[in-house]
VOFI-377240 format. One line per field, with one value per residue (C-alpha): x negated, y negated, z; residue in three letters. Coordinates in nm, 2 decimals. Example, Ala and Ser with C-alpha at 12.3 -4.5 7.8 and 13.67 -1.06 7.14 Angstrom:
<sites>
east <- (-1.23 | -1.37)
north <- (0.45 | 0.11)
up <- (0.78 | 0.71)
r <- (ALA | SER)
</sites>
This chain:
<sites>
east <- (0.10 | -0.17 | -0.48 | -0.44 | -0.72 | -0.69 | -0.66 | -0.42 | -0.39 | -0.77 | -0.81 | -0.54 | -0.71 | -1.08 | -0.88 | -0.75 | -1.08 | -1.25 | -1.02 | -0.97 | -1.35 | -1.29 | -1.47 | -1.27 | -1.23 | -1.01 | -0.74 | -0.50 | -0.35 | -0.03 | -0.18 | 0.05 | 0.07 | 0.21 | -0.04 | -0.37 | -0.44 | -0.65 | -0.37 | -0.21 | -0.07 | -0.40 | -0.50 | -0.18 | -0.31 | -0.63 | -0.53 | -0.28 | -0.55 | -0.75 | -0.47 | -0.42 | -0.77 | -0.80 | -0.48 | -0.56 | -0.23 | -0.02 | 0.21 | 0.61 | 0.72 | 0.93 | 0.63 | 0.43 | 0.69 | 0.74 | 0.38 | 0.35 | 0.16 | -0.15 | 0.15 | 0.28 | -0.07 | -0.09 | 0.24 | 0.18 | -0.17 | -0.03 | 0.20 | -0.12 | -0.31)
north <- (-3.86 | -4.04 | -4.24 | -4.67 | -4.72 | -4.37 | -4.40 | -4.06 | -4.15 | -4.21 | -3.85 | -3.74 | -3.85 | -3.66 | -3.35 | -3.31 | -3.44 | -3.20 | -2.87 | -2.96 | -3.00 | -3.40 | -3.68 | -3.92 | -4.15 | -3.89 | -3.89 | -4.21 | -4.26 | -4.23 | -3.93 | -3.60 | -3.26 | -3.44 | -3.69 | -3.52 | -3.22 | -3.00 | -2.99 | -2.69 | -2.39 | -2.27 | -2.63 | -2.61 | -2.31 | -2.48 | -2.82 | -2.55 | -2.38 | -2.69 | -2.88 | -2.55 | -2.56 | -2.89 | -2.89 | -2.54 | -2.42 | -2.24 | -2.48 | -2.34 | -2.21 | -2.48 | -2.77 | -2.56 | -2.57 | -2.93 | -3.07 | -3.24 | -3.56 | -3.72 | -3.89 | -3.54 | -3.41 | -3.76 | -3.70 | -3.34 | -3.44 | -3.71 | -3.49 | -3.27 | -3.49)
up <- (-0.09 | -0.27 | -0.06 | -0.10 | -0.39 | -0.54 | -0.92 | -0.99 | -1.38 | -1.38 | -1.18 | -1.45 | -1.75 | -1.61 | -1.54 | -1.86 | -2.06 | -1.85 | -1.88 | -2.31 | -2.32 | -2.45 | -2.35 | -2.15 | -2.45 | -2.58 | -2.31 | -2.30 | -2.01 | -2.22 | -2.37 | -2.37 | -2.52 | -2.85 | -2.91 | -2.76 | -3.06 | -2.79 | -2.57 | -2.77 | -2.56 | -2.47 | -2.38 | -2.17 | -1.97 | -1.92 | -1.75 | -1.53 | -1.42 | -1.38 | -1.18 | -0.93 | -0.88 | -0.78 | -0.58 | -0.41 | -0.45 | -0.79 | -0.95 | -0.96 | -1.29 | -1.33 | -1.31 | -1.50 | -1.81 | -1.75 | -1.72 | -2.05 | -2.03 | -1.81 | -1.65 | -1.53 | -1.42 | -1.19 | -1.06 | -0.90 | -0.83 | -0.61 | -0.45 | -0.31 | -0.17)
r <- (UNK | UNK | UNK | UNK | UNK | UNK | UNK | UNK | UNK | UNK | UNK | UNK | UNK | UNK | UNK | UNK | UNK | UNK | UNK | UNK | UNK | UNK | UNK | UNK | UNK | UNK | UNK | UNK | UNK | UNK | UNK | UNK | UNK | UNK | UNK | UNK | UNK | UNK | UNK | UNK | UNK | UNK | UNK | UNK | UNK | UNK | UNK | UNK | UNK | UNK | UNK | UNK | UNK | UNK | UNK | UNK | UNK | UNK | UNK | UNK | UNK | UNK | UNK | UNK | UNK | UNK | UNK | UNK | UNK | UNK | UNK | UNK | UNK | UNK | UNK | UNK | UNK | UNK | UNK | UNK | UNK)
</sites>
C-alpha cells in the first residue's frame, strides 16, 4: 500500500524515463507500450528489470505479460511499498 503524499504515476513515469533512457518529458502519465516508441520488447525488459529492482522482488509471469502502461508500473509499484 502506497504512503499518503506518495506520487506512484510520478514514481511511474521516472521509472520508465529512466529504464528507456528518455527524459521525463517523454513519458505521459497516460503513456503505454503503444504510444511511447522506446518501449518496444527490449524496452519492455528494461522497465521489468527496473520495476523488480525497485520493488526487491521478481514480478509473476502473469504481471510481467500484462504491464503495458505507466498506469501498470504505478499499480504494482503501489502494491510494494
Amino acid at each position: 500500500m502506497a504512503t499518503a503524499g506518495y506520487d506512484s504515476i510520478g514514481a511511474a513515469r521516472q521509472l520508465v524515463a529512466d529504464a528507456l533512457g528518455r527524459s521525463l518529458n517523454e513519458i505521459p502519465s497516460d503513456g503505454s507500450s503503444h504510444t511511447i516508441a522506446a518501449w518496444d520488447s527490449i524496452g519492455h525488459i528494461r522497465v521489468v528489470l527496473a520495476l523488480e529492482a525497485v520493488i526487491g522482488r521478481p514480478l509473476p509471469s502473469a504481471a510481467i505479460a500484462t504491464l503495458a502502461s505507466v498506469a501498470d508500473v504505478a499499480a504494482e509499484m503501489d502494491k510494494n511499498t
